[in-house]
N, C-alpha and C positions, 0 to 999 in steps of 0.2 A: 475855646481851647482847653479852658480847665475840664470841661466834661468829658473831650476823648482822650483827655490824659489818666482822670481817673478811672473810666472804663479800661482802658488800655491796660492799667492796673491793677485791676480788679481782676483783667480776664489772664493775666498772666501770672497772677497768683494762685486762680483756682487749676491752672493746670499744670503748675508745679507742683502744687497738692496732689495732685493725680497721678503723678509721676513717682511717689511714695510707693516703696517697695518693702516689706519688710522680712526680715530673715526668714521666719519657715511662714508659709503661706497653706493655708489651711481651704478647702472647698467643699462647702455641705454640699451634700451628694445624694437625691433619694434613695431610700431601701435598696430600689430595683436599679439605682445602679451601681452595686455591688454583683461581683463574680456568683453565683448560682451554687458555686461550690463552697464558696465562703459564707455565704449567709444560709445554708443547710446546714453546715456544720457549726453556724452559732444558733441558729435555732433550736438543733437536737443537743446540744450541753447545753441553751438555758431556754426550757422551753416555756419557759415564766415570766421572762424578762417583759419588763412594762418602758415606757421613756424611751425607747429605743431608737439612737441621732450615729448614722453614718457619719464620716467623714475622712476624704482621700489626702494624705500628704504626700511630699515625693517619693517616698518608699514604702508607705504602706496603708493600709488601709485604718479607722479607728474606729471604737462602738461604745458609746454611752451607755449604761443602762440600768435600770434598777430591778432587784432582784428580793424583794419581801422585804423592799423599802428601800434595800442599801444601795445607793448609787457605784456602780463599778465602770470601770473602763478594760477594754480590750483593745489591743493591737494584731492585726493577722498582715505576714508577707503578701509578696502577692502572687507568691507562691501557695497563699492559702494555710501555712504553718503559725502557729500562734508565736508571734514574736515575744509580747509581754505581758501581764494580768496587771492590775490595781485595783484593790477595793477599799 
């Protein structure tokens, strides 16, 4: 009885762990699945960029990248408009 008490315990723990949500949820996304229009038009303003890490939030799109070392981040709508720079 002690065993499928603490099974029972065990397995009802790992899936309230799993039921962990957190505020902005973030999902790497290859290259290629970014809009055609948006990754042309980060390509042709940095066509040096090295490191280069997609990723989709709920409103927009994000770009890691390094640029003669400096790590920069980009934000583009998905309307394709650059929302925000950071470097």
């Amino acid at each position: 009885m002690l065993k499928f008490a603490t099974t029972l315990f065990f397995i009802v723990a790992v899936l309230a762990c799993g039921n962990v949500e957190t505020e902005e949820e973030t999902i790497d996304i290859p290259g290629n699945g970014i809009p055609a229009a948006i990754e042309t038009a980060f390509r042709a303003a940095y066509p040096g960029a090295t490191d280069v890490e997609w990723d989709v939030d709920d409103d927009h799109y994000e770009v890691e990248f390094k640029v003669n070392g400096d790590k920069m981040e980009l934000e583009y709508g998905f309307d394709g408009k650059v929302l925000d720079f950071e470097d």
